[in-house]
N, C-alpha and C positions, 0 to 999 in steps of 0.2 A: 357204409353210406346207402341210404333207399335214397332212387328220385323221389320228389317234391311236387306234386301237380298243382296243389294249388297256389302256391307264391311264381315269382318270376328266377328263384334260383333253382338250379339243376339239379341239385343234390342237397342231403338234410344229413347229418352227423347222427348217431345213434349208438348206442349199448346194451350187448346181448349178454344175457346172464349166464351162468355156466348152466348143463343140466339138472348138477343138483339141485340148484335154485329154478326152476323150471323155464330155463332159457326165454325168460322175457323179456321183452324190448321193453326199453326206458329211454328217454333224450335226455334227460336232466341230471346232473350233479344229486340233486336231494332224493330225488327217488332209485339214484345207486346206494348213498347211504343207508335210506329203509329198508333195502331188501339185505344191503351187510348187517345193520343192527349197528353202526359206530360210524364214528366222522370218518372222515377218510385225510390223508397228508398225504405231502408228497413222498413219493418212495421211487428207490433205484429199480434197475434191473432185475433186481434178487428178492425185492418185495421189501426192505430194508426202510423205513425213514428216514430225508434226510436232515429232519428238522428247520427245514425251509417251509415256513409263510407262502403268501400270494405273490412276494417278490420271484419266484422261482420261475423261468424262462425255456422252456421246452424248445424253441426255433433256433438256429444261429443267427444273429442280425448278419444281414448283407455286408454291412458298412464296417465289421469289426473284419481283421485278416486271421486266414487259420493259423498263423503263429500263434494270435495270443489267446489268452485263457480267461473265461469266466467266475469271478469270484463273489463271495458273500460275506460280511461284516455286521459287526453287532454294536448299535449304539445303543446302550440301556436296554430294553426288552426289545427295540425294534431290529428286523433284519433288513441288511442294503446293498445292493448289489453295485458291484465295482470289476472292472477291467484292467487286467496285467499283461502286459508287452513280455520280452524274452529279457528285460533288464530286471522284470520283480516291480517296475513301477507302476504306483495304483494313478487311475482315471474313474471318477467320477460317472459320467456320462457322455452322451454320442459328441455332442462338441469339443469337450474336453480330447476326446480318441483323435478326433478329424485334427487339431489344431497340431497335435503332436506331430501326427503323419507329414499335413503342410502348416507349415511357421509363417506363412504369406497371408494364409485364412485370418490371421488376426488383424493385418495392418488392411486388410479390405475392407472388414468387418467397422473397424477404426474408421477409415474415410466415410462408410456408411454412412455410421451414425452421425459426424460432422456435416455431412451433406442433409439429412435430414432435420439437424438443428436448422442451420441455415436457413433452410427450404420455411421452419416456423417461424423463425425470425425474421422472413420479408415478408412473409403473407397476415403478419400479425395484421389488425385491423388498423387502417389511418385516424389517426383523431381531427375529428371535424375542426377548421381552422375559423375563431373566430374572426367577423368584420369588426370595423372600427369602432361602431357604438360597441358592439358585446363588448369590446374591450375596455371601454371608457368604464360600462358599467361591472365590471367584474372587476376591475382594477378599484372602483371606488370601492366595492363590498369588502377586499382582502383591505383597503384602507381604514375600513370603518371597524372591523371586524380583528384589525391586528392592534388595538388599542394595548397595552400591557396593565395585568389587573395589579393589585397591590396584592404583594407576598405569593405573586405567579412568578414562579421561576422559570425560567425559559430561558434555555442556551443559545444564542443565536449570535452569536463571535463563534468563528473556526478560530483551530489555534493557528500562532504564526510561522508553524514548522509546514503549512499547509503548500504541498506542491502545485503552485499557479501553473501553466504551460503555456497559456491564452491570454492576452488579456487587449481589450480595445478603449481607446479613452472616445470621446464625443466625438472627437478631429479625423480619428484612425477609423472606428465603427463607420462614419459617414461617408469617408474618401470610399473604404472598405465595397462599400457597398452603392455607390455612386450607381446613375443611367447608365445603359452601356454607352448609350451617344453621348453624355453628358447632356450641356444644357440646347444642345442643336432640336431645332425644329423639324427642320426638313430630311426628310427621308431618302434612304441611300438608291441609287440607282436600278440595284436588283430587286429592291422591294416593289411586290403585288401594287395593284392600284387600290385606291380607295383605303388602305392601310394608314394610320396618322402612328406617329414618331409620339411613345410612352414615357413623358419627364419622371414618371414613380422610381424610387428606391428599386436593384435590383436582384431579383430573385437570385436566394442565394445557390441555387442547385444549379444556373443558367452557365454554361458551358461558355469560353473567352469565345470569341467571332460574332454571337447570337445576337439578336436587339427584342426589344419588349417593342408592339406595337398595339394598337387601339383601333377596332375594327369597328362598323355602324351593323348592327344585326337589321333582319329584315320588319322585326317591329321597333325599330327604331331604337332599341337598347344597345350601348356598348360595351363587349366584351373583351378582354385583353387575348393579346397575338403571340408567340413568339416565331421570330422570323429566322432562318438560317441563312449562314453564309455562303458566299457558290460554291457550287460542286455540290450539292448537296441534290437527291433526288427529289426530295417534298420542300419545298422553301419556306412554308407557311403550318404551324400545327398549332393545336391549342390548349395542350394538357403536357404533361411530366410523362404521361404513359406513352404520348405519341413521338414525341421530343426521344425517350428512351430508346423506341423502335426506330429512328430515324439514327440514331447515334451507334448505336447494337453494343449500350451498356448501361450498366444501374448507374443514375446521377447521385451527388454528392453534397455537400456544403463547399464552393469553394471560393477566395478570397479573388479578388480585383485582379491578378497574374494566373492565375486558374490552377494553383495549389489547393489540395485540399487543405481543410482545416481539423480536420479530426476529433470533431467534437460530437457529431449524430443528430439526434433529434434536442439535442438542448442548447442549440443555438438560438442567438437571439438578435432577430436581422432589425429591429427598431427600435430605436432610445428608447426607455421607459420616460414617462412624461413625468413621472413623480421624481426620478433618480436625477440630483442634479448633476450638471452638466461638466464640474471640478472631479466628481469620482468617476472610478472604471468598471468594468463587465471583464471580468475572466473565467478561467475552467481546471478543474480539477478535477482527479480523479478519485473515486471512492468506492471500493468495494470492486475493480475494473469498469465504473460505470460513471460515464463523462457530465459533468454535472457545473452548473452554473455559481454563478460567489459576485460579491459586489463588495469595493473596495474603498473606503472612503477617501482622504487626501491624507488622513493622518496615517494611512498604513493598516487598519484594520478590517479585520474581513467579515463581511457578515455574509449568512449561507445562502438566506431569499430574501425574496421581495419583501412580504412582510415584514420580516425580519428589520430591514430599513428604514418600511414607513414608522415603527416603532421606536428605531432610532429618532429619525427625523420629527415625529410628535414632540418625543421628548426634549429634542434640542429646542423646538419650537413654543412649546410650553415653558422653556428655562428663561428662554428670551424673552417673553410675554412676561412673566413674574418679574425681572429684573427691571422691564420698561417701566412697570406699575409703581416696583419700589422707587425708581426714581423720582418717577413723577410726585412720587407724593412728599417726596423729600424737598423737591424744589419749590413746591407748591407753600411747603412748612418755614421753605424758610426765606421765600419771598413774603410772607405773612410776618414773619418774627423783622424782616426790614422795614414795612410799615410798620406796624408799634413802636420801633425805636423811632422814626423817622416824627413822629407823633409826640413821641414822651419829648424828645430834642426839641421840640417848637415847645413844648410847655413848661421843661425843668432850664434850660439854659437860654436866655432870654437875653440882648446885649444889654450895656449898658446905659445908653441912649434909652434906648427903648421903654427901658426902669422908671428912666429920671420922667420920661412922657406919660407912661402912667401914672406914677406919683400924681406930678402935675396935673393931669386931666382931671381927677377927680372919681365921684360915685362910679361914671361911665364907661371909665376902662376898667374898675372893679368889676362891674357886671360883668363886663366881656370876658375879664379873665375868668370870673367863675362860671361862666358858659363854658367857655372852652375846657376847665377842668373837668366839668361834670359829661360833657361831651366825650371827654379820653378815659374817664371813667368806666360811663357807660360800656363802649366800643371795648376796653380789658376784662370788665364783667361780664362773666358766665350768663348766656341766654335764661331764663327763668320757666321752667316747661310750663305747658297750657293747664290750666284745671280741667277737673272732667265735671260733664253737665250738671252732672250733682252738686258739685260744692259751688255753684256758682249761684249769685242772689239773683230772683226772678223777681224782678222789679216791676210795677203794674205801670202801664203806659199814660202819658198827662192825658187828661181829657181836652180834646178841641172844644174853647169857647167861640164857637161858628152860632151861625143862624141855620136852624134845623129846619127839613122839608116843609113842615105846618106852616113856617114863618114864625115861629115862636122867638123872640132873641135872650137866650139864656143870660146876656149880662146883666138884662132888667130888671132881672126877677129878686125875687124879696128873698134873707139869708135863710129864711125857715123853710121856703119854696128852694132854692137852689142846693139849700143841705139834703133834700129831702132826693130830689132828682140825680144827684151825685153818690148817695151809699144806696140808692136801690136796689137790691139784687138783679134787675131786668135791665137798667140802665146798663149796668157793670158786665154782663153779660152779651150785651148787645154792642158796647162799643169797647169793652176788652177783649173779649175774645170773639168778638166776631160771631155770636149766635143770628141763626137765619131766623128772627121774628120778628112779625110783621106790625108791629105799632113804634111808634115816635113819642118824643120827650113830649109833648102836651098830653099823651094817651097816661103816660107815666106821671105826671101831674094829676089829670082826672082822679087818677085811685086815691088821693089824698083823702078825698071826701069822705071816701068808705072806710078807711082804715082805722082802727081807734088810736085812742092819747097814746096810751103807753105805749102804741108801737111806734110814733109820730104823727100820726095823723090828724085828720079835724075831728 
């Protein structure tokens, strides 16, 4: 060893050559090899290899006792080192030695690591609790959104060997979980001032003796209470955390008698508003992890909510189609009772009634043949409309009126009246309504000019 001036340790490791090789100083592994001229291994006492690698261990461990012995193993090309007692048995490593020596080092080791599950499994994070609208509207999205498609297979029946342990119907859920005052207004004796008496549904974690109260904040908002029973150091807190520290223990889910119910975080303290009020809410277990099921009247289980409202579409869709087919059935065949009701006044007639027609003459003929061609009509098939094309566009009659000039067209002579009637201008001005501006005398005038063979003078 030389001291070391310029670092902070005392002393620096070093190797001195023999003289033949002219005793020079080296610190390094690789520049002992250079001046041998070959790698170098490990070697005994005697200069000897001992075919030991990097695994070879020159110190004795502290933690190993001088009875036992150090050994070496060959898996495939590699070398491994391992530890033997005075019985010949192999140990792996320093743990593997200590546990031998104490057999307690395991079940500490054991609590441990359950302490540390734990310790993650309370500090997992809380999931945000929605309010009432979130809820309305998250509930409508899994409704709208759990439609079942055609030829989507989806399991959503558990089978019936399925271990319920829980289960609450609307009657049992409600009582369950009642006010703690029930329906009382007024507030108990012990309770803070200014404190108002909570009628809401109660928190399922709320310990038996406690009450929910309704406090006025300082900007006028109200916040909920929970109040303690006497003896209690703080009477008033307003959170699970503080409740917990006034109690000096983690809360729970528990029922109306202050039993837990054993179910965790998948309870469910509010009717669902879709889920009607004949089925139940129960709990089972899957995989060790307590999980929700919803039960119809007829016995069977389906796993969620969705699951349900797919149910419930479907029944509701079944009953819609069967209303329909009804309807139309009754509609067909209060229709088929009028026609007969019709044909019976025309085919069966008394006999009085005979002899009265007979008798009457032309006038009850007519009638009857009214009447036949009436029950006719009404049994024959409606006849569809034509389309605009096949129908005849008939030219409109001319009004024989007196025209603005005072002209009166009835007057006039048949060579004069023929002539104002096929005019092109005429026909166009009072057939189709062209906007020009002259009158049947203006249309007369041209008579004058026109020649013979077109009519004219």
């Amino acid at each position: 060893y030389r001291p070391y001036k310029d670092t902070g340790r005392r002393f620096r490791k070093l190797y001195v050559a023999p003289p033949e090789k002219g005793s020079k100083v080296v610190f390094w592994r690789r520049d002992v090899e250079k001046l041998e001229g070959r790698n170098l291994f490990s070697v005994d006492q005697h200069g000897q290899p001992l075919g030991i690698p990097n695994t070879f261990t020159t110190d004795w461990p502290k933690w190993l006792p001088s009875s036992w012995r150090i050994g070496y193993f060959r898996i495939g090309e590699t070398v491994k080192i391992c530890f033997l007692n005075a019985k010949g048995e192999k140990f792996r490593d320093c743990q593997a030695v200590l546990d031998s020596l104490k057999p307690a080092r395991i079940k500490q080791r054991e609590k441990k690591v359950k302490a540390t599950e734990t310790k993650k499994a309370e500090n997992k994070p809380i999931k945000p609790a929605l309010g009432p609208f979130a809820m309305r509207v998250a509930q409508r999205r899994r409704l709208f959104s759990s439609v079942k498609v055609e030829n989507d297979e989806i399991d959503d029946e558990l089978p019936d060997s399925t271990d319920i342990f829980l289960s609450f119907t609307h009657e049992e859920l409600t009582e369950c979980f009642a006010p703690p005052l029930g329906d009382s207004t007024t507030p108990p004796a012990h309770w803070p001032e200014g404190v108002e008496v909570c009628t809401l549904p109660r928190i399922s974690w709320l310990p038996p003796g406690w009450g929910q109260g309704i406090r006025m904040g300082p900007q006028g908002r109200k916040y909920k209470v929970y109040i303690a029973p006497k003896g209690h150091k703080r009477l008033e807190v307003k959170n699970k955390e503080s409740m917990e520290v006034n109690v000096g223990r983690r809360l729970k889910p528990l029922d109306q008698h202050g039993k837990s119910l054993r179910v965790g975080n998948a309870l469910i303290e509010h009717w669902p508003h879709v889920l009607p009020k004949t089925w139940q809410i129960g709990y089972h277990k899957l995989q060790g992890e307590v999980r929700s099921c919803f039960i119809c009247p007829k016995g069977t289980i389906y796993k969620d909510m969705p699951a349900v409202c797919r149910h419930l579409n479907r029944e509701a869709y079944m009953e819609r189609r069967v209303e329909k087919v009804n309807q139309q059935e009754e509609e067909r065949l209060s229709k088929c009772k009028r026609l007969r009701r019709m044909d019976a006044k025309k085919v069966e007639p008394l006999e009085d009634e005979a002899l009265e027609d007979v008798a009457g003459g032309p006038d009850s003929c007519a009638q009857d043949d009214r009447m036949a061609e009436e029950t006719a009509s009404a049994l024959r098939p409606k006849k569809r409309l034509r389309k605009a094309e096949d129908r005849e566009r008939r030219p409109r009659p001319m009004c024989q009126l007196e025209t603005k000039s005072g002209l009166d067209l009835s007057k006039l002579q048949v060579a004069d009246g023929e002539w104002l009637r096929t005019h092109p201008l005429n026909l166009k001005i009072r057939q189709q309504n062209y906007p020009i501006p002259i009158g049947a005398q203006d249309i007369l005038a041209l008579k004058a000019f026109a020649p013979k063979e077109m009519g004219g003078d």
